[in-house]
Biopython code that builds the backbone (N, CA, C, O; Angstrom):
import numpy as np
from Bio.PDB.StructureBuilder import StructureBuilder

atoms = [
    (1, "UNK", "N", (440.235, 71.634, 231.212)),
    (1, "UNK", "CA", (441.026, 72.552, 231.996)),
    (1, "UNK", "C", (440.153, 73.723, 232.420)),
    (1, "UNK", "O", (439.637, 74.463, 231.583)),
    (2, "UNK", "N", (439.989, 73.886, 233.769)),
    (2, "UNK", "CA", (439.140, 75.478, 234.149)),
    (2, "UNK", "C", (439.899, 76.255, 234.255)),
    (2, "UNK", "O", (441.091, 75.959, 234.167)),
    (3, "UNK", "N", (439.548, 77.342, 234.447)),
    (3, "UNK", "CA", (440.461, 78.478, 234.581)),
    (3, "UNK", "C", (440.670, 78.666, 236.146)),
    (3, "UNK", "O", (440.058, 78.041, 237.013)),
    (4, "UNK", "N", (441.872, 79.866, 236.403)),
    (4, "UNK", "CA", (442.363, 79.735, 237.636)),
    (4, "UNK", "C", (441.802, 80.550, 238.327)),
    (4, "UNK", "O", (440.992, 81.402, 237.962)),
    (5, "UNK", "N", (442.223, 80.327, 239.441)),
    (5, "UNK", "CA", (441.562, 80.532, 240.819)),
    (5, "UNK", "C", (442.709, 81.380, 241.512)),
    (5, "UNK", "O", (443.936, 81.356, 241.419)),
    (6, "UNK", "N", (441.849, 82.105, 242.212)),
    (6, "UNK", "CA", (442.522, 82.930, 243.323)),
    (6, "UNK", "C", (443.926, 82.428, 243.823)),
    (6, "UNK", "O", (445.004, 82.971, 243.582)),
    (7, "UNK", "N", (443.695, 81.197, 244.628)),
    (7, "UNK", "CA", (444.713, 80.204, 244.936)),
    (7, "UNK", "C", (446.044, 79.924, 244.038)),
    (7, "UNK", "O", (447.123, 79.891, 244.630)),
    (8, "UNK", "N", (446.018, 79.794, 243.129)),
    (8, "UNK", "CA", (446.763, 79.186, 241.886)),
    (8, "UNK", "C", (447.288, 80.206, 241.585)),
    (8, "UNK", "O", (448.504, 80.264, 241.399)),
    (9, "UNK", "N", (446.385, 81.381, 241.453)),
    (9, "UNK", "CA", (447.235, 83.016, 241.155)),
    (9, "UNK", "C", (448.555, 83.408, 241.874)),
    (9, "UNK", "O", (449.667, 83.774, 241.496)),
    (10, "UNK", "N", (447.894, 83.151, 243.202)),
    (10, "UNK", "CA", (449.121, 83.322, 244.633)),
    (10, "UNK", "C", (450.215, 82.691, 244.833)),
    (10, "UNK", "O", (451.301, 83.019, 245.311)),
    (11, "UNK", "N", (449.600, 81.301, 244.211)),
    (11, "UNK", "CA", (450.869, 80.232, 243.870)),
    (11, "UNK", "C", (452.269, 80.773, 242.615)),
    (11, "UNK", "O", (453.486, 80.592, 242.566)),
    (12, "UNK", "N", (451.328, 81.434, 241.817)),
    (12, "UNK", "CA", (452.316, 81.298, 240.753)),
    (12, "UNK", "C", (452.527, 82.348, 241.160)),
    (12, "UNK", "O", (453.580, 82.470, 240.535)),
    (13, "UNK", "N", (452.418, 83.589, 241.876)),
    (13, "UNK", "CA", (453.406, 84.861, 242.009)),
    (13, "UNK", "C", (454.073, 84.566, 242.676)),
    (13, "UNK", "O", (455.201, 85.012, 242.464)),
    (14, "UNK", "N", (453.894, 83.513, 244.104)),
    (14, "UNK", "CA", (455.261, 83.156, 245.024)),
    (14, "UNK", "C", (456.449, 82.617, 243.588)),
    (14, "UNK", "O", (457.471, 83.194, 243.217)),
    (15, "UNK", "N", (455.912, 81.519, 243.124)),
    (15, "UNK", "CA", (457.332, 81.311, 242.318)),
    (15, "UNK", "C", (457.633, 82.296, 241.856)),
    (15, "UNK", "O", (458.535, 82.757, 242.555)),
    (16, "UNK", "N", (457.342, 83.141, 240.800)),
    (16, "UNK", "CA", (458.022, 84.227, 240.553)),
    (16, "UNK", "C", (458.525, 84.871, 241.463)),
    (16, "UNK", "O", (459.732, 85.103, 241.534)),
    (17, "UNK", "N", (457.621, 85.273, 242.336)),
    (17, "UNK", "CA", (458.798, 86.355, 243.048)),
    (17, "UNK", "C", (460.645, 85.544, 243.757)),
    (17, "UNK", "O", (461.752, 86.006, 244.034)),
    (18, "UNK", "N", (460.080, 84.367, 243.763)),
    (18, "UNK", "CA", (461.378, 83.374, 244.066)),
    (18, "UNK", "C", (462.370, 83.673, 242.972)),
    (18, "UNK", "O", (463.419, 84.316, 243.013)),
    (19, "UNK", "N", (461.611, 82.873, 241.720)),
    (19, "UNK", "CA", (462.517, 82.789, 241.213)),
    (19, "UNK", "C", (463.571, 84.163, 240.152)),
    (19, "UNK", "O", (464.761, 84.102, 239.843)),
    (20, "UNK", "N", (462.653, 85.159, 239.866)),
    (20, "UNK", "CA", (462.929, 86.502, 239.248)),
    (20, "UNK", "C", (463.227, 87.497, 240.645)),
    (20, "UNK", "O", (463.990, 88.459, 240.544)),
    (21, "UNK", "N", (462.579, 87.177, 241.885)),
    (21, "UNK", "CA", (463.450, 88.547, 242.782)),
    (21, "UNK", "C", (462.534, 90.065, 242.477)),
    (21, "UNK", "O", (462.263, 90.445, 241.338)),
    (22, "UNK", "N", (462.223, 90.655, 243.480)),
    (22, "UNK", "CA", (460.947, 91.088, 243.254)),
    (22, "UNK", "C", (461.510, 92.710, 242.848)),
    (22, "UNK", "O", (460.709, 93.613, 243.090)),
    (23, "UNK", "N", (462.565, 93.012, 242.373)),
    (23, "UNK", "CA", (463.406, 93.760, 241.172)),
    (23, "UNK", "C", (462.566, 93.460, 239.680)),
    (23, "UNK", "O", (461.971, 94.282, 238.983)),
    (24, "UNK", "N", (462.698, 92.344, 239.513)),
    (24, "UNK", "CA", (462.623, 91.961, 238.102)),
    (24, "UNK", "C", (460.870, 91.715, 237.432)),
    (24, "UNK", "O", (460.532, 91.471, 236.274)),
    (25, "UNK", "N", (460.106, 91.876, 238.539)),
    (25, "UNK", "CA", (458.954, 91.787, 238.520)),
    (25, "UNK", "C", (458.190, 92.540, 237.611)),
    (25, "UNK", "O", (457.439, 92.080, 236.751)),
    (26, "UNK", "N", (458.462, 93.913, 237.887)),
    (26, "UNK", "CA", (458.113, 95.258, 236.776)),
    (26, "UNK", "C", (458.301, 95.266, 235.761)),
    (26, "UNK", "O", (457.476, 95.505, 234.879)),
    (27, "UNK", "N", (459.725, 94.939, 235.598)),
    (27, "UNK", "CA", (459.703, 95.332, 234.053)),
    (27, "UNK", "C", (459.297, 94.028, 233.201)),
    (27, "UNK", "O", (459.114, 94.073, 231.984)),
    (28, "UNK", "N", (459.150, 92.600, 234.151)),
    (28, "UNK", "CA", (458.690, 91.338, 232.913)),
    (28, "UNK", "C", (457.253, 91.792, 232.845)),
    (28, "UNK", "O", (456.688, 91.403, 231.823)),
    (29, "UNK", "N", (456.507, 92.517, 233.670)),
    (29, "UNK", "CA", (455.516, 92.651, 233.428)),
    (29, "UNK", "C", (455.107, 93.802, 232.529)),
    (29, "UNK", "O", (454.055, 93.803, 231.890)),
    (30, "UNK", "N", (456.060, 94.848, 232.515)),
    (30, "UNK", "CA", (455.719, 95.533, 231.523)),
    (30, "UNK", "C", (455.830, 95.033, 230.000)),
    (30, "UNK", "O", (455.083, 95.308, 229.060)),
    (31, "UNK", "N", (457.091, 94.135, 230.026)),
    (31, "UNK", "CA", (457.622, 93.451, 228.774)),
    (31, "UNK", "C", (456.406, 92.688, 228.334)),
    (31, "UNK", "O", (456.099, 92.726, 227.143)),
    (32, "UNK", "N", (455.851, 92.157, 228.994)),
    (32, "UNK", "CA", (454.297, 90.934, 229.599)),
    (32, "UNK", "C", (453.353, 91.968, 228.204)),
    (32, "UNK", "O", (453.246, 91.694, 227.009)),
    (33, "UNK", "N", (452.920, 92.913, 228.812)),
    (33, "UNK", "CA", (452.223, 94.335, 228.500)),
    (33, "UNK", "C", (452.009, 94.152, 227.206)),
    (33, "UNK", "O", (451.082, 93.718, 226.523)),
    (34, "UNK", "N", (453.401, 94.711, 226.961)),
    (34, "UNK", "CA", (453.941, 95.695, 225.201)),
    (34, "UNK", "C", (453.476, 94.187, 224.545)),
    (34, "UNK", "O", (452.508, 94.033, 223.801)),
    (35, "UNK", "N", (454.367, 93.159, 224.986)),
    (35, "UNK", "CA", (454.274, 91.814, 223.970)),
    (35, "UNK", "C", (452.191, 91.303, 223.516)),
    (35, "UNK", "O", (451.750, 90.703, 222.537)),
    (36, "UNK", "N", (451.651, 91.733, 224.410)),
    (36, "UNK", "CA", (450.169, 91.426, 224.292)),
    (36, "UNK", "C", (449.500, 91.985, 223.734)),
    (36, "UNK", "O", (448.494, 91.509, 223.207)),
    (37, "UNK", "N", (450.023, 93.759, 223.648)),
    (37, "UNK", "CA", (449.260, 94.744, 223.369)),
    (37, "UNK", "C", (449.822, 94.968, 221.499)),
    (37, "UNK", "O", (448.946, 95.219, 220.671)),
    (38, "UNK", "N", (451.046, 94.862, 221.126)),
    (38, "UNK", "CA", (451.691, 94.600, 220.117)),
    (38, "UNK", "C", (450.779, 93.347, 218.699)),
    (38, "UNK", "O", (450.423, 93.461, 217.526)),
    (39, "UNK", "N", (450.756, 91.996, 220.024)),
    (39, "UNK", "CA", (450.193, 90.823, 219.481)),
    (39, "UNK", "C", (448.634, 91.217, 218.709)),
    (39, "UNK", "O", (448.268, 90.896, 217.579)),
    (40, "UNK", "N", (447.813, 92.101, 219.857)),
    (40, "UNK", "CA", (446.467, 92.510, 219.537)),
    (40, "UNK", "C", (446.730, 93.221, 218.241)),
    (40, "UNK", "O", (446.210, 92.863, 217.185)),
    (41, "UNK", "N", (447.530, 94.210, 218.348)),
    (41, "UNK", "CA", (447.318, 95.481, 216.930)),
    (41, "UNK", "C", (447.709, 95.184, 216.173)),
    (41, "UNK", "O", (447.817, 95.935, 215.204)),
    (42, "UNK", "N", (448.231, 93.699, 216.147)),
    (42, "UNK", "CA", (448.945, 92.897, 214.548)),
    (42, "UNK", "C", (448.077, 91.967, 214.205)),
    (42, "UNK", "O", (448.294, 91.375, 213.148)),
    (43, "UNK", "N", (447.163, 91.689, 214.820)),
    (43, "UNK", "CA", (446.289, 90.597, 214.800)),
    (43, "UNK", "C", (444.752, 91.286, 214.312)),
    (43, "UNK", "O", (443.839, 90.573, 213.898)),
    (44, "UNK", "N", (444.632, 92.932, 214.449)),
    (44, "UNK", "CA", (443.365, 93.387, 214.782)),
    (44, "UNK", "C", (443.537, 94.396, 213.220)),
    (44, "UNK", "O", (442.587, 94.739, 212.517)),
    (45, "UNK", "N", (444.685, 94.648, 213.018)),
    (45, "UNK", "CA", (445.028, 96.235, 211.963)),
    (45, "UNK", "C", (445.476, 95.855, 210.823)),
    (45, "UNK", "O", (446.341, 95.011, 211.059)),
    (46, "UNK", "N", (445.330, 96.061, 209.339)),
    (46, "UNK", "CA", (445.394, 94.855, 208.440)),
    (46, "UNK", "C", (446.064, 96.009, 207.868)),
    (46, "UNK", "O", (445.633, 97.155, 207.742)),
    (47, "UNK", "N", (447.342, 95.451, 207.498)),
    (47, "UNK", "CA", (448.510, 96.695, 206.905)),
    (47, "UNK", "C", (448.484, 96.581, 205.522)),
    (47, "UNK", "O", (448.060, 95.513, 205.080)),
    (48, "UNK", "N", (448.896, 97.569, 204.614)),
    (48, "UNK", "CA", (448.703, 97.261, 203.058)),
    (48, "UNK", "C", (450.543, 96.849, 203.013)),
    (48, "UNK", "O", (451.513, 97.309, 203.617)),
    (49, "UNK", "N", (450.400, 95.949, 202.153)),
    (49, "UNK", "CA", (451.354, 94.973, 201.752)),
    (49, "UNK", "C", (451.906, 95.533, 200.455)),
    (49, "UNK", "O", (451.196, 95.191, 199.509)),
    (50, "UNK", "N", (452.912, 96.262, 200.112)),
    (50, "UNK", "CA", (453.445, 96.553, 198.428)),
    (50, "UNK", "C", (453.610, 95.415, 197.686)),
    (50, "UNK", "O", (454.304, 94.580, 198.266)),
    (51, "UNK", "N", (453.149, 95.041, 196.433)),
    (51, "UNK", "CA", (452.865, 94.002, 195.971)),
    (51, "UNK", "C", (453.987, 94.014, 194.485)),
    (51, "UNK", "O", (454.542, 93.120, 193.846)),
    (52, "UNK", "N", (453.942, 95.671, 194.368)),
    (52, "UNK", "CA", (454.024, 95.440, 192.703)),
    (52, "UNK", "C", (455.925, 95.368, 193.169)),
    (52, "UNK", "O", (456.529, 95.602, 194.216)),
    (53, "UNK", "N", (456.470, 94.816, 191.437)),
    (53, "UNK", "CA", (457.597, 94.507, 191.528)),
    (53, "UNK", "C", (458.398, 95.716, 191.560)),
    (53, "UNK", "O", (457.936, 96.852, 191.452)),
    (54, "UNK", "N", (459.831, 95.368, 191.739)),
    (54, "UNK", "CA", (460.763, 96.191, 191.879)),
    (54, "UNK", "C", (461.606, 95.998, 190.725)),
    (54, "UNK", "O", (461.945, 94.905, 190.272)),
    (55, "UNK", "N", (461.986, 97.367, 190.189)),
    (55, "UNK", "CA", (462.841, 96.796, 188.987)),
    (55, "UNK", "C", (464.405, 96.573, 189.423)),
    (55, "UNK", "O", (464.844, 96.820, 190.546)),
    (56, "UNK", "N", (465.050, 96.135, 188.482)),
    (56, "UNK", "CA", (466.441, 95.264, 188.645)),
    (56, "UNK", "C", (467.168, 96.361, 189.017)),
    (56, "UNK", "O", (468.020, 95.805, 189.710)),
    (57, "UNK", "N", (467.516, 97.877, 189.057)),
    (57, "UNK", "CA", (468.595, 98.290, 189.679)),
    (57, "UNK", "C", (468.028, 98.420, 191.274)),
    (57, "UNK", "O", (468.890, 98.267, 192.139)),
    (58, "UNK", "N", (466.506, 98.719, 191.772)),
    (58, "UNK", "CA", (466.492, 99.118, 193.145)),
    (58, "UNK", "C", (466.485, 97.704, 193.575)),
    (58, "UNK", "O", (465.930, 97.767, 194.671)),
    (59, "UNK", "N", (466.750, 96.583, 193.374)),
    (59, "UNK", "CA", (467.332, 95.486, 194.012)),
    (59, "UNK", "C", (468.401, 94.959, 194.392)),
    (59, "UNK", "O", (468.544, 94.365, 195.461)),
    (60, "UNK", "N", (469.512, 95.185, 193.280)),
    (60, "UNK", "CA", (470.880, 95.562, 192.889)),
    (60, "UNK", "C", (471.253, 96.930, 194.283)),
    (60, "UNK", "O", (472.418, 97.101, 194.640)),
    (61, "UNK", "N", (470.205, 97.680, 194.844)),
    (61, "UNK", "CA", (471.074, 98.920, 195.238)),
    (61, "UNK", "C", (471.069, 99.997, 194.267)),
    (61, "UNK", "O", (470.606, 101.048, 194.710)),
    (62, "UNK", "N", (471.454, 100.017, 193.081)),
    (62, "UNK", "CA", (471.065, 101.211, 192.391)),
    (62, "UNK", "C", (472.341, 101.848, 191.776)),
    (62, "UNK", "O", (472.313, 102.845, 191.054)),
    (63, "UNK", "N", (473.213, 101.322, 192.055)),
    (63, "UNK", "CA", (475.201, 101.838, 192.095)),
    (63, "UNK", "C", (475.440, 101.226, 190.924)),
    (63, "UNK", "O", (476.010, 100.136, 190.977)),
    (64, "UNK", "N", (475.143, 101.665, 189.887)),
    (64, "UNK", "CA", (475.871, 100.472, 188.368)),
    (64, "UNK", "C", (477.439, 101.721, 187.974)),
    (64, "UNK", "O", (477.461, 102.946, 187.849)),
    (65, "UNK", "N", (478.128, 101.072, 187.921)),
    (65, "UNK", "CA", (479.720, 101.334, 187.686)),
    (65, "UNK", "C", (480.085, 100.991, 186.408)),
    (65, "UNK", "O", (481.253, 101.120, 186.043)),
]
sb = StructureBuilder()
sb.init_structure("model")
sb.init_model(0)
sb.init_chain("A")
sb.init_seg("    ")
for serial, (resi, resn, name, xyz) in enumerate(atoms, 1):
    if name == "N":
        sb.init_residue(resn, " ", resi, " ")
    sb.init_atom(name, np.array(xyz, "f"), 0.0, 1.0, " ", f" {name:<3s}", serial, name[0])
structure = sb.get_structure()
């Protein structure tokens, strides 16, 4: 598979603009955006994970009656 071409680009924005209406264009593309840019900083930023246990009432909620 090569990658696309000028041509193929033009192609696939006519369908879109067909089929989404050139309203709806902006914001899938912003949605497009956040979803890529999101994907990167979860993929790139290594979060610390709480490991140790929880004892039996903060699981329960904590409310003993």
């Amino acid at each position: 598979m090569g990658s696309l071409g000028m041509p193929e680009l033009i192609v696939i924005l006519i369908i879109a603009l067909i089929v989404f209406g050139a309203g709806k264009l902006p914001q899938i593309g912003e949605n497009l955006g956040k979803a890529i840019r999101n994907f990167k900083s979860a993929t790139t930023e290594r979060e610390k994970i709480d490991v140790t246990p929880k004892k039996p009432d903060e699981i329960s909620g904590g409310s003993k009656q």
